[in-house]
DSSP file (Angstrom, degrees, kcal/mol; ACC not computed):
  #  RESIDUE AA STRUCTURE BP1 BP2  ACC     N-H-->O    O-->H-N    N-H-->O    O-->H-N    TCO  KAPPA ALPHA  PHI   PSI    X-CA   Y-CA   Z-CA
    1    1 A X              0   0    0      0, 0.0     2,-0.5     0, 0.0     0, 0.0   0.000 360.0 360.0 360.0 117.5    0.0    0.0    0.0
    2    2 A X        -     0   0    0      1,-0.0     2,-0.8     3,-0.0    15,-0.1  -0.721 360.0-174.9 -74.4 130.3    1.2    3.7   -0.6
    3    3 A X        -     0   0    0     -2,-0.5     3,-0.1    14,-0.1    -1,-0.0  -0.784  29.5-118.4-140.7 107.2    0.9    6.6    1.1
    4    4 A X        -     0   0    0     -2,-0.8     2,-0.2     1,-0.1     4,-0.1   0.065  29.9-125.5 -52.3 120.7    2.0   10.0   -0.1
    5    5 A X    >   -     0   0    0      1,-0.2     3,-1.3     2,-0.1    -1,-0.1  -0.398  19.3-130.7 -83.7 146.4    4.4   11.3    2.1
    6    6 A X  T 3  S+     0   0    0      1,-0.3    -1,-0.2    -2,-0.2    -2,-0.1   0.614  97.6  56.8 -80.9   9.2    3.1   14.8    3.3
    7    7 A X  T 3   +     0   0    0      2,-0.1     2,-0.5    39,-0.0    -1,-0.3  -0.017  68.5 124.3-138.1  61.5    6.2   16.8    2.7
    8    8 A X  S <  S-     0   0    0     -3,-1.3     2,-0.5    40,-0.1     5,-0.1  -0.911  74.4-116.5 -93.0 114.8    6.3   15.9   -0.7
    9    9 A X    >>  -     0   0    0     -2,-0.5     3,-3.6    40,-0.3     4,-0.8  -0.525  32.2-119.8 -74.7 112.2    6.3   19.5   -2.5
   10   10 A X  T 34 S+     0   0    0     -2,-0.5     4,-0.2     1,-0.2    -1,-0.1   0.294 109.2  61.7  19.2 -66.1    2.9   19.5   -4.7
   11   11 A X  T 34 S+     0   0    0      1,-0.2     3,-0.4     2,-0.1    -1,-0.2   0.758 107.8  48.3 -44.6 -47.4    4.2   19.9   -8.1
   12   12 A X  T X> S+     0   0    0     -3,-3.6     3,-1.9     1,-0.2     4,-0.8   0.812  82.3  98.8 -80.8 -23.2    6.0   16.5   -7.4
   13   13 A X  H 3X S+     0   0    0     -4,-0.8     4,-0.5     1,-0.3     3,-0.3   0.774  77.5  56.1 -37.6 -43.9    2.8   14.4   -6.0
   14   14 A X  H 34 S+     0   0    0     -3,-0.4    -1,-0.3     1,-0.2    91,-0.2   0.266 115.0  40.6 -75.6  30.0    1.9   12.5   -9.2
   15   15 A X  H X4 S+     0   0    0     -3,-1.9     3,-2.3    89,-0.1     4,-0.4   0.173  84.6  96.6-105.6 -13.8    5.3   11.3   -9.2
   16   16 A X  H >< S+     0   0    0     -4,-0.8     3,-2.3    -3,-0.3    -2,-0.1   0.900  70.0  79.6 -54.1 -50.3    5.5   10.6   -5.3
   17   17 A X  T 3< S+     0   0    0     -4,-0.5    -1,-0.3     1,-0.3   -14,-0.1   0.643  89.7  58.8 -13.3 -55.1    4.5    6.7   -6.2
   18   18 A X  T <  S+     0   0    0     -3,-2.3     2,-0.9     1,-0.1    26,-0.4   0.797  76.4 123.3 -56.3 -53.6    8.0    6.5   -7.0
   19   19 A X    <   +     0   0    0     -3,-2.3     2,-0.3    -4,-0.4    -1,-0.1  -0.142  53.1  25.2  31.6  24.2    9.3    7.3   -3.8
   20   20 A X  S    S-     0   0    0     -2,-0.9    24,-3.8    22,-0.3     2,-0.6  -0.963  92.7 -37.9 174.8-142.4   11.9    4.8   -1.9
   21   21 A X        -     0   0    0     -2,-0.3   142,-1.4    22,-0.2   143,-0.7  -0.770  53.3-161.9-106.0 148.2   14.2    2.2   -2.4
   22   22 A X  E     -A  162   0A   0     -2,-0.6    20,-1.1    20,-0.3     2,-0.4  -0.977   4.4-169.6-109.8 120.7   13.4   -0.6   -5.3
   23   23 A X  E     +AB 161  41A   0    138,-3.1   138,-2.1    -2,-0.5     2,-0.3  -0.929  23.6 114.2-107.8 162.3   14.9   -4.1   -5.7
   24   24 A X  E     -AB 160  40A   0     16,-1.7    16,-2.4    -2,-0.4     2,-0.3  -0.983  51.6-101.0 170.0-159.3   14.6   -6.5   -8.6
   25   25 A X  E     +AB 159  39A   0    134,-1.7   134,-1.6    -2,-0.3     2,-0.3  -0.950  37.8 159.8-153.6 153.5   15.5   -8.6  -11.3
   26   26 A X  E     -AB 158  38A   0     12,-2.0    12,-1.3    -2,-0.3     2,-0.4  -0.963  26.8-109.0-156.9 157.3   14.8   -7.7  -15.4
   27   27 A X  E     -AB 157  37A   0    130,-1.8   130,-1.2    -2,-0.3     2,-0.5  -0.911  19.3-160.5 -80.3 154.2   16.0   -8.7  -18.9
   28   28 A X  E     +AB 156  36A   0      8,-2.8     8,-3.2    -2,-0.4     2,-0.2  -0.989  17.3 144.4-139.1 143.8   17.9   -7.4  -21.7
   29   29 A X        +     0   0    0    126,-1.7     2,-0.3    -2,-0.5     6,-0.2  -0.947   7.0 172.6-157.8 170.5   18.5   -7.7  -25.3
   30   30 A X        -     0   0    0      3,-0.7     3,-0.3    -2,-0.2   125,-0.1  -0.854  46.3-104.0-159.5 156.0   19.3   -5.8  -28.2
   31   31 A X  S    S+     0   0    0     -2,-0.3     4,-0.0   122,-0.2    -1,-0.0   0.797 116.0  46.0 -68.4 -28.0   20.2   -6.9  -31.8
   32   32 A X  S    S+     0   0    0      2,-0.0     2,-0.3    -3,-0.0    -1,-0.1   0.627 113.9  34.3 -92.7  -2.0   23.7   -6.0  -31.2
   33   33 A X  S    S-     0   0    0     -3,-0.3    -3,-0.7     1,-0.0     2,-0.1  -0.840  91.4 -82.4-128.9-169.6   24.6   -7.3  -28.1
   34   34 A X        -     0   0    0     -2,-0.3     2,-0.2    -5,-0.1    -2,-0.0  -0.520  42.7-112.9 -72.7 149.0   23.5  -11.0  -25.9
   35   35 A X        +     0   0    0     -6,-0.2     2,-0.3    -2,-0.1    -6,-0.3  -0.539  44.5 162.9 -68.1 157.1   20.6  -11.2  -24.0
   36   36 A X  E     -B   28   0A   0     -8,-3.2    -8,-2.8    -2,-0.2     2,-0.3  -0.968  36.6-116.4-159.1 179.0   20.8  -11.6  -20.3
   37   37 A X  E     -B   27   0A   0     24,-0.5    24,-1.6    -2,-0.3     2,-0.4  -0.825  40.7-160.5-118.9 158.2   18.8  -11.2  -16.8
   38   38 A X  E     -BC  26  60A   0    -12,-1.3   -12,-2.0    22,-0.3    22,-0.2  -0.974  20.2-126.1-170.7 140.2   20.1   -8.7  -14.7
   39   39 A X  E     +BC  25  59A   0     20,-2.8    20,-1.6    -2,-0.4     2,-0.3  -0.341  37.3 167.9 -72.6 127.0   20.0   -7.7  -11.2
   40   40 A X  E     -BC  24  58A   0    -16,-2.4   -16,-1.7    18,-0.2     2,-0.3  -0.892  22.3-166.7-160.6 146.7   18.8   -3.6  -10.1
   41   41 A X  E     -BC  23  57A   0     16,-2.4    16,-2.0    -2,-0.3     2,-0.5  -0.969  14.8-151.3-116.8 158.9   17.8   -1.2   -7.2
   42   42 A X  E     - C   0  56A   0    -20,-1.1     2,-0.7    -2,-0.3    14,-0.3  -0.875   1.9-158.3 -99.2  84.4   16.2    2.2   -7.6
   43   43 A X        +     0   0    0     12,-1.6     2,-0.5    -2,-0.5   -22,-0.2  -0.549  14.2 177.7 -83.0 100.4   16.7    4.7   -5.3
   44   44 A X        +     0   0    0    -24,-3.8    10,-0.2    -2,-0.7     2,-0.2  -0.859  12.8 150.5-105.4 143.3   14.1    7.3   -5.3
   45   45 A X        -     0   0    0      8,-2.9     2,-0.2    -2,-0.5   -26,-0.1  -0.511  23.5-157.6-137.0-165.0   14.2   10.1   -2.9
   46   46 A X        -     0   0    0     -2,-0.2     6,-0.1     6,-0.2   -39,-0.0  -0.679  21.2-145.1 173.2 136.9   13.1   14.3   -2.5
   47   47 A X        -     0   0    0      4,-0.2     3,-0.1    -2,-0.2     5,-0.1  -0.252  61.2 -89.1 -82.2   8.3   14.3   16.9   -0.4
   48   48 A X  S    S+     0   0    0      1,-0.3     2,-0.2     3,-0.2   -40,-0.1   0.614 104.8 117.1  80.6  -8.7   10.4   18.9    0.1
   49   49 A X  S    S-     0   0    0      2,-0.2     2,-1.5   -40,-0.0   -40,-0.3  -0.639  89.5-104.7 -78.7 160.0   12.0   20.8   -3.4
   50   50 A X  S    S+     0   0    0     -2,-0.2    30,-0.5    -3,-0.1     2,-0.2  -0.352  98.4  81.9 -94.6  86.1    9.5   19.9   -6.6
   51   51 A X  E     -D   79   0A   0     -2,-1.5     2,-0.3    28,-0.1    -2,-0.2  -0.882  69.0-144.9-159.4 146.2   12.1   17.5   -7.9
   52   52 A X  E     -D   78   0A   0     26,-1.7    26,-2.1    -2,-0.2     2,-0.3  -0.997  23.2-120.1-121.7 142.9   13.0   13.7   -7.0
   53   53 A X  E     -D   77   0A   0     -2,-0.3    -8,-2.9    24,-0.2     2,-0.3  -0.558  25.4-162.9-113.2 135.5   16.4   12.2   -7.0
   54   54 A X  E     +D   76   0A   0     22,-2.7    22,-1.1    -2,-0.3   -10,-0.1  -0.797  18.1 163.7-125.4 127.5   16.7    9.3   -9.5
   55   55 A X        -     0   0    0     -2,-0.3   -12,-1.6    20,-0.2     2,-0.6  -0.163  13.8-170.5-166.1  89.0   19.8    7.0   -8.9
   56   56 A X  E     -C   42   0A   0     18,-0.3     2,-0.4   -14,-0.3    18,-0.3  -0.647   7.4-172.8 -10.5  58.5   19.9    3.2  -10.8
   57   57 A X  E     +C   41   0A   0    -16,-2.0   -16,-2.4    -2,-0.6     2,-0.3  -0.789  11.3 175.6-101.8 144.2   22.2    0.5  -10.2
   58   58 A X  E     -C   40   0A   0     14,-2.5    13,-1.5    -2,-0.4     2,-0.2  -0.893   7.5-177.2-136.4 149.2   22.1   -2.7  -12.4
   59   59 A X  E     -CE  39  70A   0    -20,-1.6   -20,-2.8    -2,-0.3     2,-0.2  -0.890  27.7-113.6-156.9 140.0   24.2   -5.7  -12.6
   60   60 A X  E     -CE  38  69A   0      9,-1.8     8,-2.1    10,-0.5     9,-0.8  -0.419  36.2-164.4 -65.6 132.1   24.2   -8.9  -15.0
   61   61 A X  E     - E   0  67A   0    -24,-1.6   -24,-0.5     6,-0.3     6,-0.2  -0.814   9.2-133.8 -88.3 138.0   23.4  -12.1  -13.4
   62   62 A X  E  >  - E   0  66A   0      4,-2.3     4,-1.0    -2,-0.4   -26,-0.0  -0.528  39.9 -71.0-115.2-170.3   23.8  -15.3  -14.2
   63   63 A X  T  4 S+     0   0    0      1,-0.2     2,-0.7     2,-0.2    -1,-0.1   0.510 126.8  48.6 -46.5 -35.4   21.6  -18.3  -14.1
   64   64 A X  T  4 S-     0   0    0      2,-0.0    -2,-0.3     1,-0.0    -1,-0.2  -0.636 121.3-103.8 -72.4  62.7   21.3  -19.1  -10.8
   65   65 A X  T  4 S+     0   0    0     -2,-0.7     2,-0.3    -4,-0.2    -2,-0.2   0.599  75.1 142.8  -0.5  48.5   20.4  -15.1  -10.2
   66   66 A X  E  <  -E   62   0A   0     -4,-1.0    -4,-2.3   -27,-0.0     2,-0.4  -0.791  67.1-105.0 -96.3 150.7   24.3  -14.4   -8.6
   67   67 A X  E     -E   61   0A   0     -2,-0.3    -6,-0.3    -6,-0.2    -7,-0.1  -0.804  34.9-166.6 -98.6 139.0   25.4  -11.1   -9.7
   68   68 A X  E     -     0   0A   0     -8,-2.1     2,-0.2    -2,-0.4    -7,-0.2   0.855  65.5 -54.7-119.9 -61.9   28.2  -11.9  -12.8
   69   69 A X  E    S-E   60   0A   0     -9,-0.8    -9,-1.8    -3,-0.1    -1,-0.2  -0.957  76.6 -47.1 176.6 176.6   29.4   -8.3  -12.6
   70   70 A X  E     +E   59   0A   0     -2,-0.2   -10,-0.5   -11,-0.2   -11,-0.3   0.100  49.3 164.1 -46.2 173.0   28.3   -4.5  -12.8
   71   71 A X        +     0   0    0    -13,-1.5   -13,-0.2     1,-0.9   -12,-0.1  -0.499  49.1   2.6-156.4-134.7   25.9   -3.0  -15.7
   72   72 A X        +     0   0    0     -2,-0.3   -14,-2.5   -15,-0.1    -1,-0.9  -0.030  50.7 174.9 -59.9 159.2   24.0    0.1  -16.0
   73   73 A X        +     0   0    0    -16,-0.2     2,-0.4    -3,-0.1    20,-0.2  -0.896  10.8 174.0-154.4 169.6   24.0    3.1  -13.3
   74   74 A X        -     0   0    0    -18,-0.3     2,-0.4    -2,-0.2   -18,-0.3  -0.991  11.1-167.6-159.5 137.5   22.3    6.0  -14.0
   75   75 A X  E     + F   0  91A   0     16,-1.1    16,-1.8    -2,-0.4     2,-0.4  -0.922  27.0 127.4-135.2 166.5   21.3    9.6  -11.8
   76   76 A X  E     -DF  54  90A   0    -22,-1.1   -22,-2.7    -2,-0.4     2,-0.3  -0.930  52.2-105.1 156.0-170.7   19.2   12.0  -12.6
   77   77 A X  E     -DF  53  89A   0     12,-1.1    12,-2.6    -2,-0.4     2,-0.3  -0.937  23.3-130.1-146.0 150.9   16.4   13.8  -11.2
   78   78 A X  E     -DF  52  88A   0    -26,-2.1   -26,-1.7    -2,-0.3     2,-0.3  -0.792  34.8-158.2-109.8 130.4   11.9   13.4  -12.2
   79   79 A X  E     -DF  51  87A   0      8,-4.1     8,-5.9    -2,-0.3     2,-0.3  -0.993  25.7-117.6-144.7 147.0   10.5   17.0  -12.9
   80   80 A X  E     - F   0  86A   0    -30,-0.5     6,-0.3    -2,-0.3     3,-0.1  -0.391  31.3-159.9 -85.1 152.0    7.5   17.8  -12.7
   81   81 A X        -     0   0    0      4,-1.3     5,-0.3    -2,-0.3    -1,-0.2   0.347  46.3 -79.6-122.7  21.0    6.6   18.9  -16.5
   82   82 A X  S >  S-     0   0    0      3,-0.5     3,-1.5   -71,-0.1    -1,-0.3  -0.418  91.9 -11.4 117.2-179.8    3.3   21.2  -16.4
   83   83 A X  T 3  S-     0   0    0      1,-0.3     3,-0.1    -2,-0.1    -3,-0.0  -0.139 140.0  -7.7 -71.9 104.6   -0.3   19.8  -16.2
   84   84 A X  T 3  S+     0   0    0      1,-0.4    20,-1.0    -2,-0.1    -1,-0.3   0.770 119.6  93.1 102.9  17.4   -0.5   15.9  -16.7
   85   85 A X  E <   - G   0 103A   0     -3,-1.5    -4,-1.3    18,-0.2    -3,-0.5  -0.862  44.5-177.6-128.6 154.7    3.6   15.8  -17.8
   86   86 A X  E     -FG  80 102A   0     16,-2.0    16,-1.4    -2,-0.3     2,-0.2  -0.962  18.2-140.1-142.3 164.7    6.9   15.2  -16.0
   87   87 A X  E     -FG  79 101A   0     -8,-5.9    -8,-4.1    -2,-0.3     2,-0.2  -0.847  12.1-147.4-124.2 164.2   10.7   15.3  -17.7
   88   88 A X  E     -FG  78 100A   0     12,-1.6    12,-2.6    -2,-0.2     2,-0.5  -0.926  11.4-164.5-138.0 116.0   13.6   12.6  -16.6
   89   89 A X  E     +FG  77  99A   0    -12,-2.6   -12,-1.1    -2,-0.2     2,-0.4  -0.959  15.7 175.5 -72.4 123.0   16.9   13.9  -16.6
   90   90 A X  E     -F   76   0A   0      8,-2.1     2,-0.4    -2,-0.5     8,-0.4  -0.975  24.2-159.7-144.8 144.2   19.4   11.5  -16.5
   91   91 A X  E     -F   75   0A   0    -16,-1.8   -16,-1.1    -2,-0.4     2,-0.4  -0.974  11.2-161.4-121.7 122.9   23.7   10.7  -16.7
   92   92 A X  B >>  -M   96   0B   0      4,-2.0     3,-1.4    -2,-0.4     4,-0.6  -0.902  26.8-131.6 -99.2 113.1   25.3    7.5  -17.6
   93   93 A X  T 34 S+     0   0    0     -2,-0.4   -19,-0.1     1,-0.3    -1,-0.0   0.614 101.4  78.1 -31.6 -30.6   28.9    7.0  -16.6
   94   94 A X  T 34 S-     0   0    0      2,-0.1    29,-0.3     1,-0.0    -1,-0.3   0.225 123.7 -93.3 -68.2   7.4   29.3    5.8  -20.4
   95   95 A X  T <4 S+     0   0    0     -3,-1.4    24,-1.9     1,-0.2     2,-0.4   0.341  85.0 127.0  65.7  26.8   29.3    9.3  -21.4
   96   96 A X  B  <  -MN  92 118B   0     -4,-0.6    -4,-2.0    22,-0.2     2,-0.3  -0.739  34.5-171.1-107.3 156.5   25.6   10.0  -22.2
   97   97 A X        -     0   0    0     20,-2.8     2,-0.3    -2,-0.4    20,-0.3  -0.598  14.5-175.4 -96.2 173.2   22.8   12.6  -21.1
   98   98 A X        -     0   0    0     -8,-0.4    -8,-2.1    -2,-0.3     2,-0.3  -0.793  13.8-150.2-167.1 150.9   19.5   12.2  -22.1
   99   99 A X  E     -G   89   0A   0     16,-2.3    15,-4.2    -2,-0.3     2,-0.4  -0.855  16.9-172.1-127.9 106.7   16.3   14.3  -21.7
  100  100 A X  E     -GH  88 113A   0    -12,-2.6   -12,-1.6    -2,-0.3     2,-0.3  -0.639  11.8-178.2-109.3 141.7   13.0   12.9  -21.4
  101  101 A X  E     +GH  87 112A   0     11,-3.7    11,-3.0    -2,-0.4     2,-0.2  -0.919  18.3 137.4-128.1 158.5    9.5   14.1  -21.4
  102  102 A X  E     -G   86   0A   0    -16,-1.4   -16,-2.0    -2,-0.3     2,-0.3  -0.913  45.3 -88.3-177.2-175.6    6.0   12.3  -21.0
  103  103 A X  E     -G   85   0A   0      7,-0.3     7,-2.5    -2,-0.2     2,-0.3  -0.803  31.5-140.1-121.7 157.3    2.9   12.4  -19.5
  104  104 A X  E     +I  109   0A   0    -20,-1.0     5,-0.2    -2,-0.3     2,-0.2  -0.685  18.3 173.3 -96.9 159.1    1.7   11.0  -16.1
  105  105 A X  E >   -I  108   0A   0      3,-2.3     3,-1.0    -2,-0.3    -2,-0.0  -0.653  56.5 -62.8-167.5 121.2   -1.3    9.4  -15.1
  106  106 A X  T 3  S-     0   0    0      1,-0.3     3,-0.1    -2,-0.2   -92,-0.1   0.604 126.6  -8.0 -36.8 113.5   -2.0    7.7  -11.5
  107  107 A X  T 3  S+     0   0    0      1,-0.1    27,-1.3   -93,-0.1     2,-0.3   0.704 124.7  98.2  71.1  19.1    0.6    4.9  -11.1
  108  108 A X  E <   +IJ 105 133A   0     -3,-1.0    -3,-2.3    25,-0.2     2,-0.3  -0.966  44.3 178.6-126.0 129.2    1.7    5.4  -15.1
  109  109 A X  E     -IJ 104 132A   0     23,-1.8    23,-0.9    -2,-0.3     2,-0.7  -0.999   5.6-174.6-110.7 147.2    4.8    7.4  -17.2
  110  110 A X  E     + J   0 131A   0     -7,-2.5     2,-0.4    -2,-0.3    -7,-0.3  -0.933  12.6 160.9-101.0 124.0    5.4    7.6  -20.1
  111  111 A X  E     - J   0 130A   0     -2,-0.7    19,-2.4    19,-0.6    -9,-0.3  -0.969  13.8-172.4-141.5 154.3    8.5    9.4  -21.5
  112  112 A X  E     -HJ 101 129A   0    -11,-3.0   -11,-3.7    -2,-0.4     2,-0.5  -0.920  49.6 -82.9-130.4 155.2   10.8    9.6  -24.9
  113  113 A X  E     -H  100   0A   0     15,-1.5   -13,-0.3    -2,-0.3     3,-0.1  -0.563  37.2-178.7 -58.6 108.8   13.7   11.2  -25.2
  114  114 A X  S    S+     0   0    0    -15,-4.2     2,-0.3    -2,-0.5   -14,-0.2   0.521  79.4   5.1 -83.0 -17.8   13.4   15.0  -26.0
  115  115 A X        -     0   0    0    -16,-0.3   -16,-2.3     2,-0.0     2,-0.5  -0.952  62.3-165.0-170.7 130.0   17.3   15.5  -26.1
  116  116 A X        -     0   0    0     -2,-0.3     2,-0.3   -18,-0.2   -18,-0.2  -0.988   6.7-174.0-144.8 145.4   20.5   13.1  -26.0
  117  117 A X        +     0   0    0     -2,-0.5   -20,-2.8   -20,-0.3     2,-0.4  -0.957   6.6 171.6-120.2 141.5   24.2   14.2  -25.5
  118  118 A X  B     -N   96   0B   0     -2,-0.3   -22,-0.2   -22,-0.2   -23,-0.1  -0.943  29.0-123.9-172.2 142.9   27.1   12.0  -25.6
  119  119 A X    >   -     0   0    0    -24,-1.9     3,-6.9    -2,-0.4     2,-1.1  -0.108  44.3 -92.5 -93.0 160.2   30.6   12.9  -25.6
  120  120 A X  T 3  S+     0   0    0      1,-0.3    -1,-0.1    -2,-0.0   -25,-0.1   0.489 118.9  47.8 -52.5  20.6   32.6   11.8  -28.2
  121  121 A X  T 3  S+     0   0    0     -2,-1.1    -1,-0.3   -26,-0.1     2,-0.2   0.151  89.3 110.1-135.9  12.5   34.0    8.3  -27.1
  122  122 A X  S <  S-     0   0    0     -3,-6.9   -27,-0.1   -27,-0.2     3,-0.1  -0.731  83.5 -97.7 -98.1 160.9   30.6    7.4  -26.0
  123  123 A X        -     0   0    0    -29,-0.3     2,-0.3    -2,-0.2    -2,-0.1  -0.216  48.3 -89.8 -70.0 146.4   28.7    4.6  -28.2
  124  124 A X        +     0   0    0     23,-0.1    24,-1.3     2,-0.0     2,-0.4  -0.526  60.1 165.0 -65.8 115.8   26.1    6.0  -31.1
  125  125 A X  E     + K   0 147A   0     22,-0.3    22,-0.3    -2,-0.3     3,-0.1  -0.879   6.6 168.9-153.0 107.2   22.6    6.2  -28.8
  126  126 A X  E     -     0   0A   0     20,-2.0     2,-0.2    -2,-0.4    21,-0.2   0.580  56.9  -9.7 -13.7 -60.6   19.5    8.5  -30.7
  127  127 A X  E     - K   0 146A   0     19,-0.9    19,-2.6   -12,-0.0     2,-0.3  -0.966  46.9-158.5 172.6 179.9   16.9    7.7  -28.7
  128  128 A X  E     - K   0 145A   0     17,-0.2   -15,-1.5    -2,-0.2     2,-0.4  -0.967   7.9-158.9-172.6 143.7   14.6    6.0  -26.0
  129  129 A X  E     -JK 112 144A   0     15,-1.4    15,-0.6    -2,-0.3   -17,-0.3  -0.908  22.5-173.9-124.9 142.5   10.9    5.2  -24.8
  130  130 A X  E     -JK 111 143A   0    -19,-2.4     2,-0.7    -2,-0.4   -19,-0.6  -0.600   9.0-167.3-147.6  91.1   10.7    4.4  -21.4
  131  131 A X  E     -JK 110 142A   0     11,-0.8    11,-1.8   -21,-0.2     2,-0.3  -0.864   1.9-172.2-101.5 126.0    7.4    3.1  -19.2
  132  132 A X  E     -JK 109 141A   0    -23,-0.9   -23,-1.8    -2,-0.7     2,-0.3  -0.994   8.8-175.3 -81.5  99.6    7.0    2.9  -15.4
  133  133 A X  E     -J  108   0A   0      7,-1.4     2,-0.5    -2,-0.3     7,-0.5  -0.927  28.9-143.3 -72.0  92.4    4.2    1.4  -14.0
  134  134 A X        +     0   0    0    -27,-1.3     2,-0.4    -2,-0.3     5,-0.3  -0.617  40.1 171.0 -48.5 105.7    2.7    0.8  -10.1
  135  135 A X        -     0   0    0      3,-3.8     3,-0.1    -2,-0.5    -2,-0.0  -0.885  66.5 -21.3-135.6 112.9    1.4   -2.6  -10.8
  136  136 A X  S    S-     0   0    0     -2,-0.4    -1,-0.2     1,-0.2     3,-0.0   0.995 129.3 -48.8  44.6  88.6    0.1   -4.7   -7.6
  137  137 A X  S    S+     0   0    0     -3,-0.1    25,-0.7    24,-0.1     2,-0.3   0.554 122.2 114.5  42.6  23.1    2.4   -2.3   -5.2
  138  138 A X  E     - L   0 161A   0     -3,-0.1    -3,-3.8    23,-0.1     2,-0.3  -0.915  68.7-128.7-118.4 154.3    5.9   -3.1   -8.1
  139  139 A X  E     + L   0 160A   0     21,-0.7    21,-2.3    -2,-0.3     2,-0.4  -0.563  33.6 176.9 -59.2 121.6    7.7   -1.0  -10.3
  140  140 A X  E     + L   0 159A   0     -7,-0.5    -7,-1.4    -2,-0.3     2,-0.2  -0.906   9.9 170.6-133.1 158.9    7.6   -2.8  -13.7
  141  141 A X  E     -KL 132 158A   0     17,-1.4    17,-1.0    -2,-0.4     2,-0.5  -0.875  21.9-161.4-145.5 150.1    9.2   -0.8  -16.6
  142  142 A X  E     -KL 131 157A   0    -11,-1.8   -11,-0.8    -2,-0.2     2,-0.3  -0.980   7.6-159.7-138.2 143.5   10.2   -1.4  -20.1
  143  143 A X  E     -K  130   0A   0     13,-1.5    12,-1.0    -2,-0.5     2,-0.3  -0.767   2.2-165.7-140.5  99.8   12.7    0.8  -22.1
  144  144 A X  E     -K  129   0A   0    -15,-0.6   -15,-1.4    -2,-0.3     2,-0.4  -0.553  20.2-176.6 -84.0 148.8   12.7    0.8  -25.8
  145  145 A X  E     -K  128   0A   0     -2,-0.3     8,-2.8   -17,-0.2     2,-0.5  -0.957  22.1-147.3-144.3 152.1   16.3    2.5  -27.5
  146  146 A X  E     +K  127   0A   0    -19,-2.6   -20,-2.0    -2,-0.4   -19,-0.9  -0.887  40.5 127.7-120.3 107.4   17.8    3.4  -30.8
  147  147 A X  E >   +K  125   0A   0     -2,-0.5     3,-0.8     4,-0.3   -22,-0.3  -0.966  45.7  32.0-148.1 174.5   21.4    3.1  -31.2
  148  148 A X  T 3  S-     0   0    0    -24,-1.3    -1,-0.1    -2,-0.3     3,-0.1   0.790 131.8 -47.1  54.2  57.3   24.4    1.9  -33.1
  149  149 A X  T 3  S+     0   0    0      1,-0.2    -1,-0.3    -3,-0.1     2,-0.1  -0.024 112.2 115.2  97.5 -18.1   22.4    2.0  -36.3
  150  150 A X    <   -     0   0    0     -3,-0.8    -1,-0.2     1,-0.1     3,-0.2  -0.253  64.4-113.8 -82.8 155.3   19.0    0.2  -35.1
  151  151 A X        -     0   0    0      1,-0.2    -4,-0.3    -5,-0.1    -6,-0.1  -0.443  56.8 -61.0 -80.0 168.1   15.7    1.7  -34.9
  152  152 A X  S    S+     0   0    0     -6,-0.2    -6,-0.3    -8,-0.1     2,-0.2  -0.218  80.7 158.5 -52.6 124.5   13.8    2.2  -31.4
  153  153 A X        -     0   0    0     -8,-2.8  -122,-0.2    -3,-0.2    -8,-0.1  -0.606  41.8 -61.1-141.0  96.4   13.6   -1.0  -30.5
  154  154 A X        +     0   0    0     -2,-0.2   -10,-0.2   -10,-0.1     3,-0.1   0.717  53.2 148.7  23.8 110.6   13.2   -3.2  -27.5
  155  155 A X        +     0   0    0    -12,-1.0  -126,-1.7     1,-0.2     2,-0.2   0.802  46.6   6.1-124.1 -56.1   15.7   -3.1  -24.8
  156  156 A X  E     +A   28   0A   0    -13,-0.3   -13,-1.5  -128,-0.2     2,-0.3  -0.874  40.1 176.5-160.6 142.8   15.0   -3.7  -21.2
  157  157 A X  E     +AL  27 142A   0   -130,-1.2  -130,-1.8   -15,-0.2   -15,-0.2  -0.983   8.0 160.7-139.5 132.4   12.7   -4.7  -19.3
  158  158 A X  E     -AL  26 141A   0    -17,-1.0   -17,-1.4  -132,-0.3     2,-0.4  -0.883  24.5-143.9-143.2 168.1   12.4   -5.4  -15.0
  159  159 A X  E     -AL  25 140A   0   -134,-1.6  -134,-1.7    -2,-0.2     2,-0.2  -0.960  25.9-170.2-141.0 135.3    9.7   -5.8  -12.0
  160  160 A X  E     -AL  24 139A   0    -21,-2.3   -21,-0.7    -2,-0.4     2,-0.3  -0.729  14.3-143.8-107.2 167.3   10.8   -4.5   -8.8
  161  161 A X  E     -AL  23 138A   0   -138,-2.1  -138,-3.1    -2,-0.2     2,-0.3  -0.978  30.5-108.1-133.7 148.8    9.3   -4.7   -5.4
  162  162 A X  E     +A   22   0A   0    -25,-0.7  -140,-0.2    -2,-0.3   -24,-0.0  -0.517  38.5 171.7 -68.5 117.4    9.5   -1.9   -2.8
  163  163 A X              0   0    0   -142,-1.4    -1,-0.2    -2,-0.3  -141,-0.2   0.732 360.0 360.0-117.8 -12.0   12.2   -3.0    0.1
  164  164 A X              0   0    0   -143,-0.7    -1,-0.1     0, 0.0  -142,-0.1   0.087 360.0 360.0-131.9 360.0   12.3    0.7    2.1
């Protein structure tokens, strides 16, 4: 069960859902690399400013669900984006930015990439769809991507359960 915590700044409240620590387990594949299952938590937090602090750690696993060794991490900050929208900023250690916008809608976002930066040794990445879902008190998500020549396509996908 959730319960919006009350000094949660206004702006941010349809995002509040988000709100704590996530663990879980997910897949990925891509046409250019292997598939695998992979290990993540989500840390979401807010300081009572109208922003929440986004921070991602992932790691591959292998069949027996032991973690094989590190994979994604990701920061950023959820902004609230004007009636019925929010933006996702987010920074990848692989040298990318991305800026994403969507709409909210109780216990849904949607977002695509409005804007991606990536420094010149980082891998060719276009663009990105990404839905987050409350579904029976988990996180589930999917993330569709275009890079290194392929259209948006199917990427990764997890359900997490809320452990803080």
């Amino acid at each position: 069960m959730f319960t919006l915590d009350p000094t949660i700044h206004p702006d941010i409240a349809p995002l509040a859902w988000l709100v704590g620590r996530w663990e879980g387990a997910g897949v990925l594949g891509y046409p250019t690399i292997e598939s695998a299952n992979f290990g993540q938590e989500i840390v979401v937090t807010h300081d009572e400013r109208p922003f929440l602090r986004w921070e991602s750690q992932s790691w591959i696993l292998d069949d027996a669900g032991n973690k094989v060794r590190p994979s994604g991490t990701e920061l950023g900050f959820w902004r609230p984006g004007g009636e019925g929208g929010a933006e996702l900023l987010l920074t990848h250690p692989t040298g990318i930015v991305e800026m994403y916008y969507g709409t909210v809608e109780p216990g849904r976002i949607e977002v695509q990439t409005d804007g991606v930066i990536r420094s010149p040794h980082a891998k060719e990445y276009t663009a990105a769809k990404r839905m987050y879902g409350l579904v029976n008190s988990n996180l589930m998500w999917v993330m569709d991507m275009a890079a290194m020549g392929q259209p948006l396509t199917s990427h990764l996908s997890a359900e997490l359960k809320r452990v803080d």
